[in-house]
DSSP file (Angstrom, degrees, kcal/mol; ACC not computed):
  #  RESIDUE AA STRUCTURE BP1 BP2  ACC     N-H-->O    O-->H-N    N-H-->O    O-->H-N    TCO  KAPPA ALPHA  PHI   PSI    X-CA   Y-CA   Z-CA
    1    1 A X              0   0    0      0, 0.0     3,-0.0     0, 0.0     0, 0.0   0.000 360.0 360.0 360.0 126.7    0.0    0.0    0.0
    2    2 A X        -     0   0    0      1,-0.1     2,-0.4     0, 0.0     0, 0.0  -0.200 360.0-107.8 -79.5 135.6    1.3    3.3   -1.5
    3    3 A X        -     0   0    0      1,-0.1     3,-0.1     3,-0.0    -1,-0.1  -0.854  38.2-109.9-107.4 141.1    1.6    6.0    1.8
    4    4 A X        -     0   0    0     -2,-0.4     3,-0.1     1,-0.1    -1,-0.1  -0.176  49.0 -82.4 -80.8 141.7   -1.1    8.6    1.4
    5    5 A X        -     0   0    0      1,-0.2     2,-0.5     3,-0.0    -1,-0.1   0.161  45.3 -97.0 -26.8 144.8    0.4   12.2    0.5
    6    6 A X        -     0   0    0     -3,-0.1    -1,-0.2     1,-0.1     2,-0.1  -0.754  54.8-111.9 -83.3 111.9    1.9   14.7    3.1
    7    7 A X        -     0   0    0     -2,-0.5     2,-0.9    -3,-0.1    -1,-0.1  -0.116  18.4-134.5 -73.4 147.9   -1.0   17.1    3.8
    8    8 A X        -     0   0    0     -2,-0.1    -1,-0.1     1,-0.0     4,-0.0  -0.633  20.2-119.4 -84.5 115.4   -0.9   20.3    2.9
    9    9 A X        -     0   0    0     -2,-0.9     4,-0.1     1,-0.2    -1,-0.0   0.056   8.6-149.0 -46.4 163.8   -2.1   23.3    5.6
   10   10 A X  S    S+     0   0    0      2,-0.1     3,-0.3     1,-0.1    -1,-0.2   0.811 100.6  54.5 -96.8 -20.7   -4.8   25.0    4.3
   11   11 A X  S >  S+     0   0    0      1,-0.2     3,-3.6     2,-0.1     4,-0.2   0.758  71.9 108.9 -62.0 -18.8   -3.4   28.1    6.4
   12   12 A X  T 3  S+     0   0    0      1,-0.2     3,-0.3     2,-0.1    -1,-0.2   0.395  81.3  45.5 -18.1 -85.4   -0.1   27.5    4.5
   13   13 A X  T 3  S+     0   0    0      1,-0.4     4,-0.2    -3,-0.3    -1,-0.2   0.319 107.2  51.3  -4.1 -48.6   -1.1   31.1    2.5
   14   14 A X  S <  S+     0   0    0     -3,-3.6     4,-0.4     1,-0.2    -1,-0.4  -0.315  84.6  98.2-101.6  34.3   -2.2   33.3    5.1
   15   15 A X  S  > S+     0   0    0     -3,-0.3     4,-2.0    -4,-0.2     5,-0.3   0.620  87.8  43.6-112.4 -37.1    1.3   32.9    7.7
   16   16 A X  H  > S+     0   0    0     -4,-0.2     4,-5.2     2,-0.2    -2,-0.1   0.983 112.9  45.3 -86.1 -13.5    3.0   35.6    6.8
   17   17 A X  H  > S+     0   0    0      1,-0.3     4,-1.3    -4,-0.2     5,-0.2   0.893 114.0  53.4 -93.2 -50.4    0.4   37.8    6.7
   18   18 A X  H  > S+     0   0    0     -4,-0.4     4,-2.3     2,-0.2    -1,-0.3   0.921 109.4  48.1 -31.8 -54.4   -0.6   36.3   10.1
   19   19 A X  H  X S+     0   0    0     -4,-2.0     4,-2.6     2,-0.2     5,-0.3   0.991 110.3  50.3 -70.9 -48.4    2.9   37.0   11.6
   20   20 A X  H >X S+     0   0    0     -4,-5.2     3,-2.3    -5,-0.3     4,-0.9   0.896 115.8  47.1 -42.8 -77.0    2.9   40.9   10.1
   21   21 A X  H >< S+     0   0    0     -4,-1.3     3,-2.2     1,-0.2    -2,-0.2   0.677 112.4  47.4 -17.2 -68.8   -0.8   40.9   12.0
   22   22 A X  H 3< S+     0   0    0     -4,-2.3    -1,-0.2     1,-0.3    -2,-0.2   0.882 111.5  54.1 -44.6 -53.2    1.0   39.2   15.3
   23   23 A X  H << S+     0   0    0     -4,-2.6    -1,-0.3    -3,-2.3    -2,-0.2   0.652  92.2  84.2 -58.2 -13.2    3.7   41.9   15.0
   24   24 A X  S << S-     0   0    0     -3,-2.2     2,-0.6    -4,-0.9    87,-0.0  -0.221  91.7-109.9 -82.2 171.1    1.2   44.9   15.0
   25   25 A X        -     0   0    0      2,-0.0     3,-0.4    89,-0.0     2,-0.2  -0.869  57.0 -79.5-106.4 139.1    0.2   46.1   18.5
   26   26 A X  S    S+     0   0    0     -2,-0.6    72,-0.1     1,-0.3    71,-0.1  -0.597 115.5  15.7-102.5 173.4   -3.4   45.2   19.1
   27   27 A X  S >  S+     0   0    0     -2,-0.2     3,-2.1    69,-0.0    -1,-0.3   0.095  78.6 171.3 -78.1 109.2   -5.8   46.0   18.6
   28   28 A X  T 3  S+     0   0    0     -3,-0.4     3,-0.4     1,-0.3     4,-0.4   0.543  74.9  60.4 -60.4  -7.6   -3.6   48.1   15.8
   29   29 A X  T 3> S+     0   0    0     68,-1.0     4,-1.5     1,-0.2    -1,-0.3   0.724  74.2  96.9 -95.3 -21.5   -7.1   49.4   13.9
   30   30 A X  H <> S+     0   0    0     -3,-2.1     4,-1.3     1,-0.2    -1,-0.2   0.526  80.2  50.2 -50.1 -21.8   -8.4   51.2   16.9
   31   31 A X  H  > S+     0   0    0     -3,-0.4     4,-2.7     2,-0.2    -1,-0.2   0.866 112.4  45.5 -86.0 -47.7   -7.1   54.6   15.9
   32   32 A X  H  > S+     0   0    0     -4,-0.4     4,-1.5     2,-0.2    -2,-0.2   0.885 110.8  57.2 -69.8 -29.1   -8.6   54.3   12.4
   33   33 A X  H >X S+     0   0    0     -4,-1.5     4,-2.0     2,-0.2     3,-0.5   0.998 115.2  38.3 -43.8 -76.4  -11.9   52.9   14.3
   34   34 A X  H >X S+     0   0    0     -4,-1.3     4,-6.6     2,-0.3     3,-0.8   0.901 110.9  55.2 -26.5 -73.4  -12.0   56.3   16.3
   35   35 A X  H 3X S+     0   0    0     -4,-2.7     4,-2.4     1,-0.3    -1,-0.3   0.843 110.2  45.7 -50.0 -46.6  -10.9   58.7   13.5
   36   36 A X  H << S+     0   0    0     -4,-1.5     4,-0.4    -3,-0.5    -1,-0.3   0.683 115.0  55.6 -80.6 -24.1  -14.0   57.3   11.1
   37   37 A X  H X< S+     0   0    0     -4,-2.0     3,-0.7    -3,-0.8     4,-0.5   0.918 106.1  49.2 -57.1 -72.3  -16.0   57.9   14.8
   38   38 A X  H >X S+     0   0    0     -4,-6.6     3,-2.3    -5,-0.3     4,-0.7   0.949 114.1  41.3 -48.7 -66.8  -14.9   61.4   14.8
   39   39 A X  T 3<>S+     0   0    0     -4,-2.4     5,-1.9     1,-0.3    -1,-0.2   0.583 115.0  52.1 -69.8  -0.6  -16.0   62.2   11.2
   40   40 A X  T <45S+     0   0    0     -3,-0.7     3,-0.4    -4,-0.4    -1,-0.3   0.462 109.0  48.8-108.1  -0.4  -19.3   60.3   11.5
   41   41 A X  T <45S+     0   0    0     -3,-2.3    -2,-0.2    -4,-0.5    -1,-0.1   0.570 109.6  54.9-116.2  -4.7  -20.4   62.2   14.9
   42   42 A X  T  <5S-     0   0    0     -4,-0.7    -1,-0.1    -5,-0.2    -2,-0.1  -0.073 129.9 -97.6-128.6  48.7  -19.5   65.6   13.1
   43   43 A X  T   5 +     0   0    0     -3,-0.4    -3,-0.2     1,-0.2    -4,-0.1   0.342  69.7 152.6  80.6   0.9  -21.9   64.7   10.3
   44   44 A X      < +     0   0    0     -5,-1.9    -1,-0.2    -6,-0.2     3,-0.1  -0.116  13.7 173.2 -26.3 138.9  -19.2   63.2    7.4
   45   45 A X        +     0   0    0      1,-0.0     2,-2.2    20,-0.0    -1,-0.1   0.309  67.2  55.0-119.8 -76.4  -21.6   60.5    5.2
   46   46 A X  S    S+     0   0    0      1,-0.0    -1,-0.0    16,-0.0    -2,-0.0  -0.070  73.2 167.8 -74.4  69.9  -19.3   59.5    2.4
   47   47 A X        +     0   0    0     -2,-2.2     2,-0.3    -3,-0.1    16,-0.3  -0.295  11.0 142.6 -71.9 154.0  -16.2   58.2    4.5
   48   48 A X        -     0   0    0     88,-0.4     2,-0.3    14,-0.1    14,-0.2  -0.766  32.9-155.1-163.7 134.2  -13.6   56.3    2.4
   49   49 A X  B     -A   61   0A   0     12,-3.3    12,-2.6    -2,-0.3     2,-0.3  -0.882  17.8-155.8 -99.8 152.4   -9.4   56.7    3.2
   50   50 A X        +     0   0    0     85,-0.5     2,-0.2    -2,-0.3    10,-0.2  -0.740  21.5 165.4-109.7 145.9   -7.6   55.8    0.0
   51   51 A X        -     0   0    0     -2,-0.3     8,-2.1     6,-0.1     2,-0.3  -0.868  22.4-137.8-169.2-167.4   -4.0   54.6    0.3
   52   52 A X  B     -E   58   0B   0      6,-0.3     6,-0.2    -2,-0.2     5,-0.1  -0.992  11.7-125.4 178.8 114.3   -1.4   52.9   -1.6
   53   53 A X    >   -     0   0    0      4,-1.3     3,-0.8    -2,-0.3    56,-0.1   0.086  36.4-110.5 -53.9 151.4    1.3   50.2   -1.2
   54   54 A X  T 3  S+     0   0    0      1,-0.2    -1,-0.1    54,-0.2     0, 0.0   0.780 122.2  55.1 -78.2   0.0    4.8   50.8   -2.0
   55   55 A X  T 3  S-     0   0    0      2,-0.1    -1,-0.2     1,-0.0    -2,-0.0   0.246 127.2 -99.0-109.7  18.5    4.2   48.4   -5.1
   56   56 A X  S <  S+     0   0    0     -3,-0.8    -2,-0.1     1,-0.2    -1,-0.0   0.135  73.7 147.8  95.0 -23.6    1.4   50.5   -6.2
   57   57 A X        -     0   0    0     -5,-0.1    -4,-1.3     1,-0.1     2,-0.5   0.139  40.4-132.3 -45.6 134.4   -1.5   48.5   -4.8
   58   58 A X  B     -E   52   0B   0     -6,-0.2     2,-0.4    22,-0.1    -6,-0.3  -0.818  20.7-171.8 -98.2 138.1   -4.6   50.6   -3.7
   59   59 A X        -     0   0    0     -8,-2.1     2,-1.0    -2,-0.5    21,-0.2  -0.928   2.7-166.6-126.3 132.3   -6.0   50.2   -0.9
   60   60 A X  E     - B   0  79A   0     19,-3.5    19,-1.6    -2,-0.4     2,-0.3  -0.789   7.7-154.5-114.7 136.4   -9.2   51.6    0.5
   61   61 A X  E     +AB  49  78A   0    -12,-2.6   -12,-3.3    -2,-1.0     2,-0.4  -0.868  19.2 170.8 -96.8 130.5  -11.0   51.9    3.8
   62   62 A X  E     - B   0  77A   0     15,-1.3    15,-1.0    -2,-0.3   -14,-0.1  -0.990  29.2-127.1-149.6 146.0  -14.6   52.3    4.2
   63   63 A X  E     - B   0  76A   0     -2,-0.4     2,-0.6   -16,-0.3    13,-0.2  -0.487  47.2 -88.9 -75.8 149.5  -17.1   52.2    7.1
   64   64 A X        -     0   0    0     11,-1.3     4,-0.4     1,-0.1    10,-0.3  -0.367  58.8-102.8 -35.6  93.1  -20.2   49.8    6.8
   65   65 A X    >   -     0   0    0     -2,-0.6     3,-2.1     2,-0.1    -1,-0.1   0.077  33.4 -93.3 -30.5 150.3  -22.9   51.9    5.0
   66   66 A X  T 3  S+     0   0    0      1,-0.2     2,-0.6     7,-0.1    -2,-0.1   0.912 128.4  45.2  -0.5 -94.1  -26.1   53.6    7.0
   67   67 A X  T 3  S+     0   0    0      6,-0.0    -1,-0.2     2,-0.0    -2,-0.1  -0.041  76.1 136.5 -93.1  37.0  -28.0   50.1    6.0
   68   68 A X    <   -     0   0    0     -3,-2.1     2,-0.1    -2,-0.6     5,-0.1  -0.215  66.9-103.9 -31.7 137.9  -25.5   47.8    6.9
   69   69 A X    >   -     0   0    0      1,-0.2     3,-2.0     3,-0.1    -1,-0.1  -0.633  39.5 -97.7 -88.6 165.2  -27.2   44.9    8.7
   70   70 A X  G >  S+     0   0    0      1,-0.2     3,-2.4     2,-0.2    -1,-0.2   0.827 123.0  56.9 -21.8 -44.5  -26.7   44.9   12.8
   71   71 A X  G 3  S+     0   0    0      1,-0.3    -1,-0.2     3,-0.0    -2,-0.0   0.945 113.5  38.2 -78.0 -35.6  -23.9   42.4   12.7
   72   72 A X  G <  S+     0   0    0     -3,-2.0     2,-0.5     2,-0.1    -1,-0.3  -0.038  84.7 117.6-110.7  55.0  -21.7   44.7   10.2
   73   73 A X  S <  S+     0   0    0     -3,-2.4     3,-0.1     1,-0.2    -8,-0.1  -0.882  80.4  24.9-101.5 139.6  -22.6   48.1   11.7
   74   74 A X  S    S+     0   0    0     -2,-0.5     2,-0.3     1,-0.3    -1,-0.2   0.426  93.0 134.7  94.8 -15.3  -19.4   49.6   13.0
   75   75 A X        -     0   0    0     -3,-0.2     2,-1.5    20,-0.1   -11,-1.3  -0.673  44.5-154.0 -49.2 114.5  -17.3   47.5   10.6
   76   76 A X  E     -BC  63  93A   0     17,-3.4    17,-1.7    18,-0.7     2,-0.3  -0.599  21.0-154.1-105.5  83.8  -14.3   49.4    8.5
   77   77 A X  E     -BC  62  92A   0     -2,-1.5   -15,-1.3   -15,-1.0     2,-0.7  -0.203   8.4-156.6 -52.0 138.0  -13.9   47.4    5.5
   78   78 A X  E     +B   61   0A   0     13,-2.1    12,-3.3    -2,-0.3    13,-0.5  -0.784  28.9 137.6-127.8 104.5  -10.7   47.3    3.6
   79   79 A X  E     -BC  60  89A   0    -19,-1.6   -19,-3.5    -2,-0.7    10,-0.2  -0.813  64.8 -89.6-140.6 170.0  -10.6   46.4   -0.2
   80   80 A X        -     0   0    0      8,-0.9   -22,-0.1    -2,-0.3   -19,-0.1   0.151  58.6-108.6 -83.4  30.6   -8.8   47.6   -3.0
   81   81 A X  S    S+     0   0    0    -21,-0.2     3,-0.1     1,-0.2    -1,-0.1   0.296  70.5 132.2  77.9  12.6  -11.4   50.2   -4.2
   82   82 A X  S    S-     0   0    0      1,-0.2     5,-0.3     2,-0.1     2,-0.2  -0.225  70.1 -62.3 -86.4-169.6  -12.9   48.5   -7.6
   83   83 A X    >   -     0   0    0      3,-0.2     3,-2.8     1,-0.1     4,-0.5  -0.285  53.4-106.2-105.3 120.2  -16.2   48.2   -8.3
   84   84 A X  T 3  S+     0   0    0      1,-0.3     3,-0.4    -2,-0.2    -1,-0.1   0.708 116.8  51.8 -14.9 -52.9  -18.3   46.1   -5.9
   85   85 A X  T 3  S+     0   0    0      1,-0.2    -1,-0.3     0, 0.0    -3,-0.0   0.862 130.1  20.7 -67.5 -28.5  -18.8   42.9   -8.3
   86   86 A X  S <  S+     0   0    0     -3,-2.8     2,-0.4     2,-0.0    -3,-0.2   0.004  84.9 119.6-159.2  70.0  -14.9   42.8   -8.7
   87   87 A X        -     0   0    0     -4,-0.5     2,-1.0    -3,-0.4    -4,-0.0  -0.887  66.6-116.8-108.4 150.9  -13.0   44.6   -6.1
   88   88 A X        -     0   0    0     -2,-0.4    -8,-0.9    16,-0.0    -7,-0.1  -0.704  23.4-130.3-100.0 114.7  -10.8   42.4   -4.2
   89   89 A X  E     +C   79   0A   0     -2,-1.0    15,-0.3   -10,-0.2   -10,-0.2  -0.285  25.9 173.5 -51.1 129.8  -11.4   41.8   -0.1
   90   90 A X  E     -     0   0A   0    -12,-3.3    12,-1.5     1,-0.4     2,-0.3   0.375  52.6 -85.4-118.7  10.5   -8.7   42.3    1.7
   91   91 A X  E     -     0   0A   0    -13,-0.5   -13,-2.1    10,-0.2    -1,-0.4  -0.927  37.8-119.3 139.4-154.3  -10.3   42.0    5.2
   92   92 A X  E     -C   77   0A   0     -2,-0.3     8,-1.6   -15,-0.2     2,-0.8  -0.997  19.2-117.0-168.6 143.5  -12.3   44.4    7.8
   93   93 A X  E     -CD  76  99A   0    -17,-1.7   -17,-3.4    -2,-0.3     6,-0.2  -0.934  24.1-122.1-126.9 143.4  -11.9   45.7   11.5
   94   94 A X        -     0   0    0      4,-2.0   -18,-0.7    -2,-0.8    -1,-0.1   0.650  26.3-105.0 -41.4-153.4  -13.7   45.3   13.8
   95   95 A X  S    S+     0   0    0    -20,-0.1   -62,-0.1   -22,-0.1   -20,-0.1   0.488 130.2  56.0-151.1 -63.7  -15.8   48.1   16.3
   96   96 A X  S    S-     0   0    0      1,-0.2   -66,-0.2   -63,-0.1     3,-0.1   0.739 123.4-117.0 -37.5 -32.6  -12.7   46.7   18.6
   97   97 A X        +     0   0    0      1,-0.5   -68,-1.0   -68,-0.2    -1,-0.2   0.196  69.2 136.3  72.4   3.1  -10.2   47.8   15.9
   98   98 A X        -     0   0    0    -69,-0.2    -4,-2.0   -70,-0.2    -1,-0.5  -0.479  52.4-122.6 -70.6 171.0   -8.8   44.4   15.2
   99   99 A X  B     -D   93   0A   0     -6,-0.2     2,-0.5    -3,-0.1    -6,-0.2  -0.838  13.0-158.6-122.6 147.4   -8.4   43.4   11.7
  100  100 A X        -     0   0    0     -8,-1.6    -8,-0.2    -2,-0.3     2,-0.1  -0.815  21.0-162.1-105.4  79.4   -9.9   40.5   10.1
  101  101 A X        -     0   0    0     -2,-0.5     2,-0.3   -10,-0.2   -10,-0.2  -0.335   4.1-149.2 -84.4 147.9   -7.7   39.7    7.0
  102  102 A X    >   -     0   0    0    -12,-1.5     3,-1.4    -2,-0.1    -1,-0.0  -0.855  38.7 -86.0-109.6 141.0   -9.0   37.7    4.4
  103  103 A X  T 3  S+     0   0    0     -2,-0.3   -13,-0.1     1,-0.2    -2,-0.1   0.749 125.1  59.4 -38.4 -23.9   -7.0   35.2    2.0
  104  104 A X  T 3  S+     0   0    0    -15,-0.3    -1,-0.2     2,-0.1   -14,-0.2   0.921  83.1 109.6 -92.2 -28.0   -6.2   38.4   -0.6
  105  105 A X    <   -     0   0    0     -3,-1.4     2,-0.5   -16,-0.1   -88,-0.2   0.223  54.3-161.1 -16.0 132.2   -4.4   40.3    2.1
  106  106 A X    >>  -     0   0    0      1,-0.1     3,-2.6   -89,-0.1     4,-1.5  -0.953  32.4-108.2-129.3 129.8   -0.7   40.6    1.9
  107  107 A X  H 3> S+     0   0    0     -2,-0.5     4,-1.3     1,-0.3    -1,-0.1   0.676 117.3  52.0   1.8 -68.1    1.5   41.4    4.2
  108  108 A X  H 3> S+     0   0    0      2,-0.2     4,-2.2     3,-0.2    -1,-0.3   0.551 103.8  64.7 -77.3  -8.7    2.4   45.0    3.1
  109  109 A X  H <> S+     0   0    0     -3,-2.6     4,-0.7     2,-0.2    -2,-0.2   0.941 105.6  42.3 -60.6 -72.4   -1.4   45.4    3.2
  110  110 A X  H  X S+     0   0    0     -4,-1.5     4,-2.0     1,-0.2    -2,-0.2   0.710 114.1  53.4 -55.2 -20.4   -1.1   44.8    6.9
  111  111 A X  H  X S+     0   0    0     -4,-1.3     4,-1.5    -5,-0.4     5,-0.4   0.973 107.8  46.4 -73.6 -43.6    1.8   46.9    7.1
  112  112 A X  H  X S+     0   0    0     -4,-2.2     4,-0.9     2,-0.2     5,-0.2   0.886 108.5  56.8 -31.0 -68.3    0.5   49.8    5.6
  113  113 A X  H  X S+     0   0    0     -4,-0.7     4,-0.8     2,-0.2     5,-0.2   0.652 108.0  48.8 -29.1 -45.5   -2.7   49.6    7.7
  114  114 A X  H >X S+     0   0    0     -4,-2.0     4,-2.7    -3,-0.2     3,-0.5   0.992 110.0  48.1 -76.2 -42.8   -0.6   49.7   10.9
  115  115 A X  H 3X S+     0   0    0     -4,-1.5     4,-1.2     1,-0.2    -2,-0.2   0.627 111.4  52.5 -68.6  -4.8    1.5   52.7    9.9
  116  116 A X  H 3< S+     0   0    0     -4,-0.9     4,-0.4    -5,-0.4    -1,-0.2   0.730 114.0  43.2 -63.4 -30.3   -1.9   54.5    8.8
  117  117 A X  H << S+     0   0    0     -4,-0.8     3,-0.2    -3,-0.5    -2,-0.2   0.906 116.9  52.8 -82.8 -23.0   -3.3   53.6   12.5
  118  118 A X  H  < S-     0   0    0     -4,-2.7    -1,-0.2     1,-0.2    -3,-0.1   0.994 136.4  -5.2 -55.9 -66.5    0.3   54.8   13.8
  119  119 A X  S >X S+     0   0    0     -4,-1.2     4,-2.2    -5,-0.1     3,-1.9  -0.803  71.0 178.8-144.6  88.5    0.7   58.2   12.4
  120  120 A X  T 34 S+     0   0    0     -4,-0.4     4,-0.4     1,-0.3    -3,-0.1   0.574  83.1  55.2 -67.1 -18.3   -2.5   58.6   10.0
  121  121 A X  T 34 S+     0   0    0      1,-0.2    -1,-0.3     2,-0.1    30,-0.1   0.570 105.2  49.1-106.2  17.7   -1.3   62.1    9.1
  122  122 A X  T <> S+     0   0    0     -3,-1.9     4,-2.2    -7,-0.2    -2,-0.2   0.543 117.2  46.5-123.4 -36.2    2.4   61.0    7.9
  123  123 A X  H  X S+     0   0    0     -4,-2.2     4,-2.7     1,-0.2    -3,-0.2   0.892 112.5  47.4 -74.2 -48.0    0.5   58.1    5.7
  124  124 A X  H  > S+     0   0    0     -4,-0.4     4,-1.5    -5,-0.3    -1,-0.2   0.751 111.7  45.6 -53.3 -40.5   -1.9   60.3    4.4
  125  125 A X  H  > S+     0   0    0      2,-0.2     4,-1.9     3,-0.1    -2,-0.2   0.744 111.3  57.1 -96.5 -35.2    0.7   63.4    3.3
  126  126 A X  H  X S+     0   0    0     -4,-2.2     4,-1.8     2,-0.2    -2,-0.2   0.991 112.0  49.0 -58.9 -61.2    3.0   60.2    1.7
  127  127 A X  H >< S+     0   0    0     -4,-2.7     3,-3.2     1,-0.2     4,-0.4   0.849 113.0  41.4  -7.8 -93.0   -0.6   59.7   -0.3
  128  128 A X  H >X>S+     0   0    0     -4,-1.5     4,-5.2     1,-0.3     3,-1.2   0.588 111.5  55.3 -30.6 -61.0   -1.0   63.0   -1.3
  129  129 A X  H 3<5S+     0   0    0     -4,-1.9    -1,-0.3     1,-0.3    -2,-0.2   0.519 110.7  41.3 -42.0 -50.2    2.4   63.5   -2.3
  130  130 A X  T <<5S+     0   0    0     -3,-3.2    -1,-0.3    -4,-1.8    -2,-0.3   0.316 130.0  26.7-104.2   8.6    2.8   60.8   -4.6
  131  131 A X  T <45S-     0   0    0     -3,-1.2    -2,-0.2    -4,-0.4    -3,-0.2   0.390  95.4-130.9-132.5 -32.0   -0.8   61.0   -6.5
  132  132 A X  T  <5S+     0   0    0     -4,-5.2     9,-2.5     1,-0.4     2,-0.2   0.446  74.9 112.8  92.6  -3.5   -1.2   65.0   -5.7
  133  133 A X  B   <S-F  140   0C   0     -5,-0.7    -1,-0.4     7,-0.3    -2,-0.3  -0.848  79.8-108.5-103.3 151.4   -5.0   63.9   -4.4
  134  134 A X        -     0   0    0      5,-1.3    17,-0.2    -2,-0.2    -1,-0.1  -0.081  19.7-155.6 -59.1 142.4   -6.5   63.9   -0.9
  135  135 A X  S    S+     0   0    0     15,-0.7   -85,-0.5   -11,-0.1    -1,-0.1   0.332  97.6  55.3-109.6  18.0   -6.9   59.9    0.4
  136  136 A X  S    S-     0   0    0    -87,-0.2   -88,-0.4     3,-0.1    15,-0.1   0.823 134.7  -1.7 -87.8 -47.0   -9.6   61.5    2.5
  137  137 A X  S    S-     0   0    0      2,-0.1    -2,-0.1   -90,-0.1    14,-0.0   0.700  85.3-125.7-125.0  -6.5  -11.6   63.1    0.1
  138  138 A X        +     0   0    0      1,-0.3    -3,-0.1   -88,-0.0     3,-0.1   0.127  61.3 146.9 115.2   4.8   -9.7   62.4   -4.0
  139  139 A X        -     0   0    0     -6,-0.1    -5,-1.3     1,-0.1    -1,-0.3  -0.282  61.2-104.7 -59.6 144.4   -9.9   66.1   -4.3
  140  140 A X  B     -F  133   0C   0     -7,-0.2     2,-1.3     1,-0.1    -7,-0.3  -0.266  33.1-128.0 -55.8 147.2   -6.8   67.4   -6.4
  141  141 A X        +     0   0    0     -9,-2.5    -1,-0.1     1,-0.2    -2,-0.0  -0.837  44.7 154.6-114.4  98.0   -4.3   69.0   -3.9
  142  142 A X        +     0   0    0     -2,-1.3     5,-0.4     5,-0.0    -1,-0.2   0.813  43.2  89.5 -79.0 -92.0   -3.4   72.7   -5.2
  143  143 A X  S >> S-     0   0    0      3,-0.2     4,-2.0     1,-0.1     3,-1.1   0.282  72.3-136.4 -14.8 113.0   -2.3   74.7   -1.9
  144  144 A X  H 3> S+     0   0    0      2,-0.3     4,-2.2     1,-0.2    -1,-0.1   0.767 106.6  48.0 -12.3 -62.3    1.0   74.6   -1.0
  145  145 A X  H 34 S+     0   0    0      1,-0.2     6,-0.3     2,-0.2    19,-0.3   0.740 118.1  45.3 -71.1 -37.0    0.2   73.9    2.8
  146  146 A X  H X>>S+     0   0    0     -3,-1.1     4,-2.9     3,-0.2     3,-1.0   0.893 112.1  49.0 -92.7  -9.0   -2.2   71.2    1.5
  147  147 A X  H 3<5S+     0   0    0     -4,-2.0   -18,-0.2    -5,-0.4    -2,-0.2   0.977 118.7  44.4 -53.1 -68.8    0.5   69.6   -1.4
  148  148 A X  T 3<5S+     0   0    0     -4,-2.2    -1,-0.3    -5,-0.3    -2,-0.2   0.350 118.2  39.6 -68.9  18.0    2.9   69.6    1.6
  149  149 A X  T <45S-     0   0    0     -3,-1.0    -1,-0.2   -24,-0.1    -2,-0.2   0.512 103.4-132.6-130.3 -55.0    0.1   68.0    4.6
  150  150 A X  T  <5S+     0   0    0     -4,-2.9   -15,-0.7     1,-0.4     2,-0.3   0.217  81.3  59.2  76.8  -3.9   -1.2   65.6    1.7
  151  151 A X  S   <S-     0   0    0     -5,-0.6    -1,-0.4    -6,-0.3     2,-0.1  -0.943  88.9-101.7-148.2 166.0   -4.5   66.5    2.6
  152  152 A X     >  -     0   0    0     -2,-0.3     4,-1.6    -3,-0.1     5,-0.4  -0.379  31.4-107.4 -73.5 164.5   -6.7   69.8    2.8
  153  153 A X  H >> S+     0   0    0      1,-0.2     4,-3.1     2,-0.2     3,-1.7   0.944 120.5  53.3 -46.7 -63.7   -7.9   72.0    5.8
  154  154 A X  H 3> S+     0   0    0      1,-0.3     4,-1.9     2,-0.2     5,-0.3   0.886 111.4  47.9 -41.7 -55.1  -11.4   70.7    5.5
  155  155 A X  H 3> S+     0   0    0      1,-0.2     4,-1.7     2,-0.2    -1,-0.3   0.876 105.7  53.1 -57.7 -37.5  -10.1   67.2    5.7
  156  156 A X  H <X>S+     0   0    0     -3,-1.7     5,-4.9    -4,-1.6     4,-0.6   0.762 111.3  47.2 -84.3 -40.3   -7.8   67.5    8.6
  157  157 A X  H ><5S+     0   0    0     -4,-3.1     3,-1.1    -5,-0.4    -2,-0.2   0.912 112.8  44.0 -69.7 -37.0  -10.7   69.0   10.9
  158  158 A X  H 3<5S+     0   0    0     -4,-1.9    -2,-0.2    -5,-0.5    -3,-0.2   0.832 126.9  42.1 -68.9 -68.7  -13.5   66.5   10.0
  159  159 A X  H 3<5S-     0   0    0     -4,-1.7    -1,-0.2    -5,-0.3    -2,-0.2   0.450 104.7-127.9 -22.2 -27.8   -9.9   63.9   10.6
  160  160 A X  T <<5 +     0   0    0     -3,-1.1     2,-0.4    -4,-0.6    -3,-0.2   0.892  62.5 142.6  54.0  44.4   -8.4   65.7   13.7
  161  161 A X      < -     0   0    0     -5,-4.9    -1,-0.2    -8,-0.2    -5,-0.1  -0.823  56.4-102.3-120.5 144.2   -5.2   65.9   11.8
  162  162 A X        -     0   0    0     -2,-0.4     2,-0.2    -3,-0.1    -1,-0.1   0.182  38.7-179.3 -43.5 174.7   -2.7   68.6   11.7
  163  163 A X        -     0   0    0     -7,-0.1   -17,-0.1    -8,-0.0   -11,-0.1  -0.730  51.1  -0.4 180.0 145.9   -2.5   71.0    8.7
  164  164 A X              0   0    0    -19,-0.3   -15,-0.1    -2,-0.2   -19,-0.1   0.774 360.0 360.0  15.3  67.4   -0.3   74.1    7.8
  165  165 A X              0   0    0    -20,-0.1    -1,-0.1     0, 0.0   -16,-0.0   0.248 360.0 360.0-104.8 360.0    1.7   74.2   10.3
């Protein structure tokens, strides 16, 4: 009798991306939880952060719509911004601000994601910088002050993030 095949984890896929996660401080999402808190209590509707891999990848964050059902109200989904039927999930945090990663999740996703939750206004101004648009709100970025923040005035209050200084 022939000896049956070495099984293969199913996790195999998801470990490093697992270890980045383990390396974050937890829950690492809580800031960005908070920050989408803040713009939703001082009347924001369309939130969505745009941001951007160092390999070009987009990533977008976006809160659980208005008529989300109970169980994903308070959920920050995180995908690469395409078009519902074929944007790719890359996971969600939680109310808690842990992150739920999902098989399309990479590694540098989750590092990106913690150094947005780290210093949100340093991630944001690298954004800006390299596309010359807001990741709060895609407007084009004219102003000097706002070229050099990455984001605009308007943005930075509804955000609680510095600006021309």
């Amino acid at each position: 009798m022939a000896a049956a095949p070495a099984a293969v984890p199913v996790a195999a896929p998801q470990r490093p991306v697992q270890a980045a996660q383990d390396a974050a401080p937890r829950p690492f999402g809580l800031p960005i939880v908070e920050m989408i808190e803040k713009a939703q209590e001082g009347g924001a509707k369309r939130i969505k952060f745009r941001l951007e891999t160092a390999e070009g990848l987009p990533v977008v964050l976006k809160p659980a719509g208005e008529n989300a059902s109970p169980r994903n109200r308070g959920f920050v989904y995180v995908n690469d911004g395409g078009s519902f039927e074929n944007q790719t999930y890359y996971g969600k945090f939680d109310g808690a601000g842990y992150f739920h990663a999902a098989r399309a999740c990479t590694p540098e996703i989750v590092a990106l994601l913690v150094a947005f939750a780290e210093n949100p206004a340093q991630v944001a101004a690298e954004y800006g910088r390299k596309t010359s648009n807001c990741c709060f709100c895609a407007k084009t970025l004219r102003d000097g002050r706002s070229v050099a923040a990455g984001y605009g005035p308007d943005c930075a209050g509804k955000y609680g993030l510095p600006w021309g200084d």
